[in-house]
C-alpha positions as CSV (number, residue, x, y, z in Angstrom):
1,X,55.6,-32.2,88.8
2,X,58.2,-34.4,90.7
3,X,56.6,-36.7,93.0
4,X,59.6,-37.1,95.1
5,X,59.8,-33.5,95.3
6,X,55.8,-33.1,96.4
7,X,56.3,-36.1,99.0
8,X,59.6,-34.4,100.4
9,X,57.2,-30.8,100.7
10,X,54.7,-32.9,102.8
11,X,57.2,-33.8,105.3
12,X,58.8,-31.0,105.8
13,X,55.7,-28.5,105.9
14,X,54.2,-25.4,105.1
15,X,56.7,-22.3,105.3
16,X,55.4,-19.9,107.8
17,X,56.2,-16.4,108.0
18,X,56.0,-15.8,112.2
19,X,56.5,-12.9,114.1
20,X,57.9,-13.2,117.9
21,X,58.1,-10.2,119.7
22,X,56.2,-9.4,123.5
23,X,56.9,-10.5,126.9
24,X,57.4,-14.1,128.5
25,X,60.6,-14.9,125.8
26,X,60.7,-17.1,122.9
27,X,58.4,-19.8,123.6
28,X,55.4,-17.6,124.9
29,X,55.9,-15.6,121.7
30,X,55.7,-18.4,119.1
31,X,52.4,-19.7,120.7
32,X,51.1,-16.1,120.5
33,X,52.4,-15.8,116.8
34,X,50.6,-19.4,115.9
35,X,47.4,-18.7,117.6
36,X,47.4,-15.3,115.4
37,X,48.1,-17.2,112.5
38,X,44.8,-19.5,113.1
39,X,43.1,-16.9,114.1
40,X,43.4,-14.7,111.1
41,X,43.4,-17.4,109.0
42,X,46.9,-17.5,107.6
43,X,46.5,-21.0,108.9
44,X,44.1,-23.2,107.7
45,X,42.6,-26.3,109.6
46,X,44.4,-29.2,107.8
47,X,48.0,-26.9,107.2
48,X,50.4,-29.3,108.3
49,X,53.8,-27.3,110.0
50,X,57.1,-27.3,109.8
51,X,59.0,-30.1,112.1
52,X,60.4,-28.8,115.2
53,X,64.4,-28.9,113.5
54,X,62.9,-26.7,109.7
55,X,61.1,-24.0,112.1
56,X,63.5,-23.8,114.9
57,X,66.1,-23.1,112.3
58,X,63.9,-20.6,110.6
59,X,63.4,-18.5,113.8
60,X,66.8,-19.5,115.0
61,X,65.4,-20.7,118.4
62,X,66.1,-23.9,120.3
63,X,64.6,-27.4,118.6
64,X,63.0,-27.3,122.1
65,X,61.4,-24.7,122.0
66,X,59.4,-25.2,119.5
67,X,58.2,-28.3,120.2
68,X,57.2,-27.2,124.1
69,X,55.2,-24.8,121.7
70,X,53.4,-27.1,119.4
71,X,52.5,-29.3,122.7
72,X,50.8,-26.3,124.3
73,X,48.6,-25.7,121.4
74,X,47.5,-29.3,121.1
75,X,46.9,-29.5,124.1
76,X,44.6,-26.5,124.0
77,X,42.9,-27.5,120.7
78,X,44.5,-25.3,118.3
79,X,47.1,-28.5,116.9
80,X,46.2,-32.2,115.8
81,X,49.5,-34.2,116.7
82,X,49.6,-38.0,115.0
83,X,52.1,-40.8,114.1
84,X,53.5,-39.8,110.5
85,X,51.0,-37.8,110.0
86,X,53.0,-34.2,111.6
87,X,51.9,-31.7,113.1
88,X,48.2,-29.6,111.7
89,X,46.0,-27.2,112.5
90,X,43.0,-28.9,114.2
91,X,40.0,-28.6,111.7
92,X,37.9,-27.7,114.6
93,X,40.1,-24.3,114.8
94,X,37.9,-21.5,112.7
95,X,39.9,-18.7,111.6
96,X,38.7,-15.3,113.3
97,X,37.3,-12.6,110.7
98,X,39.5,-9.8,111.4
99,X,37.6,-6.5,111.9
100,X,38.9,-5.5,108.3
101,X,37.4,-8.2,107.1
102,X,34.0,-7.6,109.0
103,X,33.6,-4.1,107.7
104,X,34.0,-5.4,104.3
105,X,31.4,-7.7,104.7
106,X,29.1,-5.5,106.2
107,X,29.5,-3.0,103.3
108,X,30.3,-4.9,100.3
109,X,32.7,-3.7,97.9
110,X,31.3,-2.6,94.8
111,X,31.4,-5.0,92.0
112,X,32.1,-4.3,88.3
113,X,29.3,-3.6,85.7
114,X,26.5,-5.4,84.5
115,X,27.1,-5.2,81.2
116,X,31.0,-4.5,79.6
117,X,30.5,-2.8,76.5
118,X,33.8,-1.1,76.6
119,X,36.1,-1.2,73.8
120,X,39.5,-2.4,73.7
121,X,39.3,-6.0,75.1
122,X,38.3,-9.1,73.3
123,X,35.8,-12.2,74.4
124,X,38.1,-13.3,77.4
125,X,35.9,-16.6,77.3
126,X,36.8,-16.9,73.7
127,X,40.2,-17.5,74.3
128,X,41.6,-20.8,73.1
129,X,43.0,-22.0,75.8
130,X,43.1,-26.1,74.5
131,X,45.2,-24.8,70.9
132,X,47.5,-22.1,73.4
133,X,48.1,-25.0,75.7
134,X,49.4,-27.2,72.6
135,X,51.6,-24.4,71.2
136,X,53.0,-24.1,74.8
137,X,54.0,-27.8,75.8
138,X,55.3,-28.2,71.9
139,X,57.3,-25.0,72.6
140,X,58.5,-25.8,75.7
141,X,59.2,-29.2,74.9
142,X,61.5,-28.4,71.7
143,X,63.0,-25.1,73.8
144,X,67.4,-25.2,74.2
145,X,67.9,-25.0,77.8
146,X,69.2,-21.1,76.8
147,X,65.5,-20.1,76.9
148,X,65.5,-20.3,80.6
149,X,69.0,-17.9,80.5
150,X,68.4,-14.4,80.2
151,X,66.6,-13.4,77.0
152,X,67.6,-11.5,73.9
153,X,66.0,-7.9,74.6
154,X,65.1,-8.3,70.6
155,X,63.3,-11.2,71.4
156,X,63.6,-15.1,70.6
157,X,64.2,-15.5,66.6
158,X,61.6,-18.5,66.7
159,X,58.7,-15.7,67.4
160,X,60.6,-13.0,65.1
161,X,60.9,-15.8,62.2
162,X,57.2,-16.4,62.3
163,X,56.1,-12.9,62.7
164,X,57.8,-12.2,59.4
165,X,56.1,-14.5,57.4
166,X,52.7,-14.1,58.6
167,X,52.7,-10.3,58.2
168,X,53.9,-10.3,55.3
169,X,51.3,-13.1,54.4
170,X,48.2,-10.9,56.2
171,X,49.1,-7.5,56.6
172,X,51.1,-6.7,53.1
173,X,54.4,-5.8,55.8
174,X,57.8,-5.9,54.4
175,X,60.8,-7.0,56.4
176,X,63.2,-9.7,58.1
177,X,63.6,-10.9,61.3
178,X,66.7,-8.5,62.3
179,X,64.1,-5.7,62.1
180,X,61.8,-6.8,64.3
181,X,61.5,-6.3,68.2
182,X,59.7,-8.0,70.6
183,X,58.0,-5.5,73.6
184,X,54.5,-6.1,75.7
185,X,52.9,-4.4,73.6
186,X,51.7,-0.4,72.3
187,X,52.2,1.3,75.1
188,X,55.5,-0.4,75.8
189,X,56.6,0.3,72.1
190,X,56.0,4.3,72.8
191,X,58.1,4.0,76.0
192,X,60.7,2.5,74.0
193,X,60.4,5.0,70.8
194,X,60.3,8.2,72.9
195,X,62.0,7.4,76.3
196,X,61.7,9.8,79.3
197,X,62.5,13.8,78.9
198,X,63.1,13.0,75.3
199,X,66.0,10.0,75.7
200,X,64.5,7.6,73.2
201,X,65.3,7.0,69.5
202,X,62.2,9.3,68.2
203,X,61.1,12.9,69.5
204,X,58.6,15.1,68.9
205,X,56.3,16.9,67.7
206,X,54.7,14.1,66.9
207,X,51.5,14.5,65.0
208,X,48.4,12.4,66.0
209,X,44.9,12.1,65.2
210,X,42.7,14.3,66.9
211,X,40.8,11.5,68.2
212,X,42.9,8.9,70.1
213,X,43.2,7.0,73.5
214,X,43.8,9.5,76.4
215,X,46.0,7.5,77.6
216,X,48.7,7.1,75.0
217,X,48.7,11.1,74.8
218,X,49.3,10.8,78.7
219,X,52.2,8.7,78.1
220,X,54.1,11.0,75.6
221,X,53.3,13.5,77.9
222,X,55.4,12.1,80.2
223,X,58.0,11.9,78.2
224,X,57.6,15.4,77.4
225,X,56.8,14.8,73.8
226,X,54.5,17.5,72.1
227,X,51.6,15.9,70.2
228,X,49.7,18.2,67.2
229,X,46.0,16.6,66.8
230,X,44.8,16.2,63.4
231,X,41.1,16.8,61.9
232,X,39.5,13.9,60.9
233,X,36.7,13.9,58.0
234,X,34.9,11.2,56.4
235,X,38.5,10.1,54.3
236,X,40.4,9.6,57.7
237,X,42.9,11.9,59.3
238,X,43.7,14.9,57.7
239,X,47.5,13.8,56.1
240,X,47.3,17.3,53.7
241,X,47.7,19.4,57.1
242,X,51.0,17.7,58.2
243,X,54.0,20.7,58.7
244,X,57.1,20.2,60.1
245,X,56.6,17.7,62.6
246,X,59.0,15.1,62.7
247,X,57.0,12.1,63.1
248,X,53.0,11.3,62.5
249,X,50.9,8.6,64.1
250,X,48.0,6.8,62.5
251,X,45.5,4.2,62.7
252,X,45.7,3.9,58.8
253,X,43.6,0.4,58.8
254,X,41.1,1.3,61.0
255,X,40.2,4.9,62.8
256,X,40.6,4.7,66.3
257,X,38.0,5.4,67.9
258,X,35.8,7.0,64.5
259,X,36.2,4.1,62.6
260,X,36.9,3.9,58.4
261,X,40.1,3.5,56.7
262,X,42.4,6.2,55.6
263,X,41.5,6.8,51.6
264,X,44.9,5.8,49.7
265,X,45.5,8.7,48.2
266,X,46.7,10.4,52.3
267,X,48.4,6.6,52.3
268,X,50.4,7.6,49.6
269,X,50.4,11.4,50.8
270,X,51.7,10.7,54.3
271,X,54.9,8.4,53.0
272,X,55.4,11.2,50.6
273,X,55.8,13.8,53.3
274,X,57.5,11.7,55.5
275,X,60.5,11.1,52.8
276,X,60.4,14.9,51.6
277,X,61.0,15.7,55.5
278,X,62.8,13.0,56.9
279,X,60.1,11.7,59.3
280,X,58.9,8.8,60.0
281,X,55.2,7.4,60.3
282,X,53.9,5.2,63.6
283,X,51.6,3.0,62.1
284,X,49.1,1.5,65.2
285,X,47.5,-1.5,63.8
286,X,45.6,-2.4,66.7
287,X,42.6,-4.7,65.1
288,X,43.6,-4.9,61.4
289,X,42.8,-8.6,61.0
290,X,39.5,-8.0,62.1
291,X,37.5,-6.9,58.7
292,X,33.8,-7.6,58.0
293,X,32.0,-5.3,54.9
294,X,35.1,-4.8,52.8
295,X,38.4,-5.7,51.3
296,X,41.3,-6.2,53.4
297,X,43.6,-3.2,54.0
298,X,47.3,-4.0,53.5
299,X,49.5,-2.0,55.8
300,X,51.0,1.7,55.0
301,X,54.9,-0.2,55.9
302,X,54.4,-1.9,53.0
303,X,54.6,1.5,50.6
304,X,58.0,2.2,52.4
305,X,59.5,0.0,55.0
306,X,61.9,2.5,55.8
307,X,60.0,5.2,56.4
308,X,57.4,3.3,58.6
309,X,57.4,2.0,61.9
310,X,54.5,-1.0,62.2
311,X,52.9,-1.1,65.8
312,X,51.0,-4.9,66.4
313,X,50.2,-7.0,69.1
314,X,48.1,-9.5,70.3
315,X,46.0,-7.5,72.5
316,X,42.5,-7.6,70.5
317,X,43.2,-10.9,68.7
318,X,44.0,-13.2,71.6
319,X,44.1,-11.7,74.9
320,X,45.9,-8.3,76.4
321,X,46.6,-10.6,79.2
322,X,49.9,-12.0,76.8
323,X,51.4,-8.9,77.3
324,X,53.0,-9.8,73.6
325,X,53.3,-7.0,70.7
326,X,56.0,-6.4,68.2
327,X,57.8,-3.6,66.4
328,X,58.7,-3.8,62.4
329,X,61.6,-1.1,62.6
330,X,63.1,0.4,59.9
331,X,67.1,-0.8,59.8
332,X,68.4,3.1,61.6
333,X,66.2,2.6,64.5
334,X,66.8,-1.0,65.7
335,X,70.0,0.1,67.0
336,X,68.6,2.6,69.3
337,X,65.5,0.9,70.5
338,X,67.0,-2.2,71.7
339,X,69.6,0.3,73.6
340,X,66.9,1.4,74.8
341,X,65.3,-1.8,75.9
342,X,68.5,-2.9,77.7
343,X,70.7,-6.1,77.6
344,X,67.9,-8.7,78.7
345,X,64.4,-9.2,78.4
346,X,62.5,-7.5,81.1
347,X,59.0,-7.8,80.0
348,X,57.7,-10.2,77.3
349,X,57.8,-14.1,78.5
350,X,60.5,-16.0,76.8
351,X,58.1,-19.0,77.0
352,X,55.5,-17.0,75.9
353,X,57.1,-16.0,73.2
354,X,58.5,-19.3,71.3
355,X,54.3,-20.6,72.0
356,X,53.0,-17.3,70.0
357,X,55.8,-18.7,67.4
358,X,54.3,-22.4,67.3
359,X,50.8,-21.1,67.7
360,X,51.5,-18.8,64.1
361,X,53.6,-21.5,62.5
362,X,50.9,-24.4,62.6
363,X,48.4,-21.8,61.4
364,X,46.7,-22.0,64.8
365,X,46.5,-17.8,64.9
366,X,45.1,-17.4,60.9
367,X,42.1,-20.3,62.7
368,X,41.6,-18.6,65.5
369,X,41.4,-15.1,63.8
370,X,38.7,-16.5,61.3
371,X,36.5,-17.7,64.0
372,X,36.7,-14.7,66.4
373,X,36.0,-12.7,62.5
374,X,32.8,-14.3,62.0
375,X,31.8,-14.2,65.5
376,X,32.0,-10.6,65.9
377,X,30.3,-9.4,62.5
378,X,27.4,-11.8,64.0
379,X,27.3,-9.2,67.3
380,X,27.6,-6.3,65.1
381,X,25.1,-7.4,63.0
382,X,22.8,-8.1,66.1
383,X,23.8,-4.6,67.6
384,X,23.3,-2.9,64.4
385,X,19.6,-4.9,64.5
386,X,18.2,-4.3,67.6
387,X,19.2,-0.2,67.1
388,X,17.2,0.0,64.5
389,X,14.5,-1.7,65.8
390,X,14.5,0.0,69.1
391,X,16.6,3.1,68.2
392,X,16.3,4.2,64.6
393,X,17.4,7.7,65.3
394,X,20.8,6.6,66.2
395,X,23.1,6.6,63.5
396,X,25.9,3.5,63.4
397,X,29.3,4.2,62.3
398,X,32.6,2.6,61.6
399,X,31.5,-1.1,61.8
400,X,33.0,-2.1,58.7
401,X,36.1,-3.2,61.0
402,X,37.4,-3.5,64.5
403,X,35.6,-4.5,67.3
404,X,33.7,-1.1,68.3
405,X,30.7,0.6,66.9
406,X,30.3,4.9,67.1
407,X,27.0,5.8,67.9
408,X,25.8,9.4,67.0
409,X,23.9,11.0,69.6
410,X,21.6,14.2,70.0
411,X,23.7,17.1,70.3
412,X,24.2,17.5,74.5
413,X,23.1,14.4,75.5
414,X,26.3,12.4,75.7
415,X,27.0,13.3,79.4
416,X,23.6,12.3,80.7
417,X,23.3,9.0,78.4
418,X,26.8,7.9,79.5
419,X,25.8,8.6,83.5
420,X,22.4,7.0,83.1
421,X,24.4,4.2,81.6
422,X,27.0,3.9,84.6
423,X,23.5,3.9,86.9
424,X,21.7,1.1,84.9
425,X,25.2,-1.2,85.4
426,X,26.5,-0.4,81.5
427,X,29.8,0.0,81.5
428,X,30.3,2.1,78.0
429,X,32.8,5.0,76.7
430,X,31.8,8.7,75.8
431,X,33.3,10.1,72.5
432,X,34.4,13.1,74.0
433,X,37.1,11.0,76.1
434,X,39.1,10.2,73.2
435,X,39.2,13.7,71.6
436,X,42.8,15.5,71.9
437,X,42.4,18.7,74.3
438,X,43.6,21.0,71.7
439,X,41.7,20.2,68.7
440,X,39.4,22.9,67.4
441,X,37.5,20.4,65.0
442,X,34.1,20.5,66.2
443,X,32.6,18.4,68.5
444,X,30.0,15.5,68.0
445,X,27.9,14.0,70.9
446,X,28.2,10.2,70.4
447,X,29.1,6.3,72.4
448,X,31.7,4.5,71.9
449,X,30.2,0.9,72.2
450,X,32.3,-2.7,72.3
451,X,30.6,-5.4,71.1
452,X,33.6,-7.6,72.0
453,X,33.6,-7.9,75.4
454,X,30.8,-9.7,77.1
455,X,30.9,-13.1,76.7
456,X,28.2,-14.9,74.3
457,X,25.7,-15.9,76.5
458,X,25.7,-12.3,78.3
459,X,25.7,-10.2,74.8
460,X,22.2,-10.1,74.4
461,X,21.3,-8.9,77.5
462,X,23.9,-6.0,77.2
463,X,22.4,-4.7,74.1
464,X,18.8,-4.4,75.5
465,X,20.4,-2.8,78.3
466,X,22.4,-0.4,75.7
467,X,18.7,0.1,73.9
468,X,17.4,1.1,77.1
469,X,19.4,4.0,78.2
470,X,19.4,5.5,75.3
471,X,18.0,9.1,74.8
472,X,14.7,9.6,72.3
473,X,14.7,11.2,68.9
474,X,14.7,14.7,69.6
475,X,15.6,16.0,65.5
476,X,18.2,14.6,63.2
477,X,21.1,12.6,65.0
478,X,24.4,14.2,64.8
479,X,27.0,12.9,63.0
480,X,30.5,10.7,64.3
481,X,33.4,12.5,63.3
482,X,35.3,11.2,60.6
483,X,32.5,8.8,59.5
484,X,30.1,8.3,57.1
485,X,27.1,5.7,56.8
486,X,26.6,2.7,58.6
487,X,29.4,-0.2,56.9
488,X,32.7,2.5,57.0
């Protein structure tokens, strides 16, 4: 930072947002307004304030005015006044707790869970911040002062150039840089593909597995988009069933939340139907570089990049905190989804952007990805251990991948084990939250557990926890949707 510019801030002090209204005139109001401002703490002893010229021009009262008012206050106690030193608030002057502020004390608000062994986030204190912070300077460093202009609602070319080549390198994706748009990530991307009341470059019915995140089908609700669930079995979602809807979205990779793969022959099935009807496949490939028992999966875009639109971000790899995902659109829809975006960049960071670009270029990302890889087989290996040491009737499914275990419960004993978790401070998901309301596969009682999450010194205390809440062996466990034995 500028030191000129942090000496010139001394001098001319904090800005103050005052108040003056109530009887006596001008100056009797700006002593009530500062003494409020101590009091509440708005003020803090040591703020130096404005010179009597900055405020009076503020408030548009006379220089005079203001300084009658400052005198006042030091001379009750509230102000320090020195040579070169300014105006301050005395450090004897203790802010008042407002009664707001009491009642919150006296009935503390209540803090988050124990243990986090929700899905969907990774290790935030896993995040490397000393590699980011590289990427960023170099990015920012090497950035044309047009970075700092309104950005390109496709999103910078440095960040499209490098997503290019590293999904093609890792995920087996086919395309250029022309076909690719930046957004904030999934959710963002269906706002874009859909729009509101049906204004977006897609519309439905859109197919979707019958077990899913609530909230995306809340989204395409909203855009008044009719979604057709689709049974799942042990070879993934159910591609054979599709009719004439005119798009389908998957989790090809990696089930979400059931776990497993979809089998290749419904890869191959699904890009058949979608040329024979002129549809298009949303491929959501939320955690694919995150693969522990098996070969890599390559992506479905790859059998047909124009048939395929490829949904990534960094959301589970780095942090959701980014707000950075990306679009591989087939060459008819770019048109209409940038329309859609609009003329500038509204959401993802510009700067953000070009350091995601150095951060895949120097190979920073494939590093980083390795590390977090072996780190979470090593928790699910030391969930799948401690449940069948302290829970052997629990069956554990689709670990093979991702960063979530399903585990099967008693039939009618999900509701009570996910309360008597929220009472023992484990914060966990049910399965029966992700199933689509009009689904007639049958249900399955089961947990859907991250092992993500918590950080590494807190992980093995939230799978005793997870051990301890769960319900005995009452008969033969029932089975996870979609799943088969523990390593799918």
């Amino acid at each position: 930072m500028d030191e000129s510019w942090v000496n010139s801030a001394e001098r001319i002090g904090a800005d103050l947002h005052l108040e003056l209204s109530g009887p006596g005139g001008r100056r009797a109001a700006l002593i009530r307004a500062l003494r409020e401002a101590v009091r509440d703490g708005r003020l803090t002893p040591g703020t130096r304030l404005p010179a009597y010229r900055s405020l009076a021009a503020d408030l548009g009262v006379a220089r005079n005015t203001v300084a009658d008012a400052y005198a006042e206050l030091v001379a009750e106690g509230w102000l320090t006044a020195r040579q070169g030193s300014g105006t301050r608030v005395a450090e004897r002057a203790k802010p008042l707790r407002p009664a707001v502020e009491a009642r919150r004390r006296a009935s503390p608000r209540a803090r988050g869970p124990r243990h986090d062994l929700r899905q969907g986030t990774p290790d935030a204190s896993a995040f490397p911040r000393a590699e980011w912070l590289t990427s960023y300077r170099r990015a920012l460093q090497q950035a044309p002062n047009e970075v700092f202009g309104p950005g390109d609602p496709a999103g910078r070319v440095e960040l499209r150039e490098a997503l290019t080549e590293y999904l093609a390198r890792a995920r087996g994706v086919r395309t250029e840089p022309g076909r690719i748009v930046v957004c904030s990530g999934f959710a963002h991307a269906l706002r874009l593909l859909f729009g509101q009341g049906g204004g977006g470059a897609l519309s439905g019915p859109l197919a979707v597995e019958a077990y899913g995140l609530g909230f995306h089908r809340e989204l395409l609700d909203t855009a008044e988009v009719r979604t057709v669930p689709l049974p799942l079995d042990e070879r993934g979602a159910r591609t054979d069933l599709l009719g004439r809807e005119r798009a389908v979205l998957l989790t090809p990779a990696h089930q979400f939340p059931t776990g497993g793969p979809l089998d290749p022959a419904r890869r191959a099935a699904v890009v058949g139907w979608a040329r024979a009807r002129g549809a298009v496949i949303l491929e959501d490939d939320y955690d694919g570089e995150f693969r522990y028992d098996r070969k890599p999966v390559g992506a479905v875009q790859g059998l047909d990049p124009e048939r395929v639109i490829y949904l990534g971000s960094v959301s589970k790899s780095l942090s959701p905190a980014l707000r950075l995902g990306w679009m591989v659109l087939p060459e008819r829809y770019v048109d209409g989804v940038l329309a859609a975006k609009g003329e500038r960049e509204a959401w993802a960071s510009v700067p953000d952007q070009l350091a995601l670009a150095d951060f895949l270029s120097r190979g920073s990302y494939d590093r980083h990805v390795r590390r977090m890889r072996q780190r979470y087989r090593a928790r699910r290996d030391r969930l799948v251990a401690a449940l069948a040491t302290h829970a052997p009737h629990v069956r554990v499914t689709g670990v093979a991948a991702g960063l979530h275990a399903v585990l099967g419960l008693p039939p009618g004993t999900e509701r009570s084990t996910v309360k008597a978790a929220a009472w023992q401070g484990v914060a966990l998901d049910g399965l029966a939250e992700f199933r689509h309301p009009a689904t007639d596969m049958a249900a399955h009682d089961g947990l859907v557990v991250g092992y993500a999450t918590p950080s590494e010194h807190a992980y093995g205390a939230a799978v005793e926890a997870l051990c301890g809440i769960l319900p005995p062996d009452d008969g033969p466990p029932d089975d996870a949707p979609g799943s088969t034995r523990t390593g799918t």
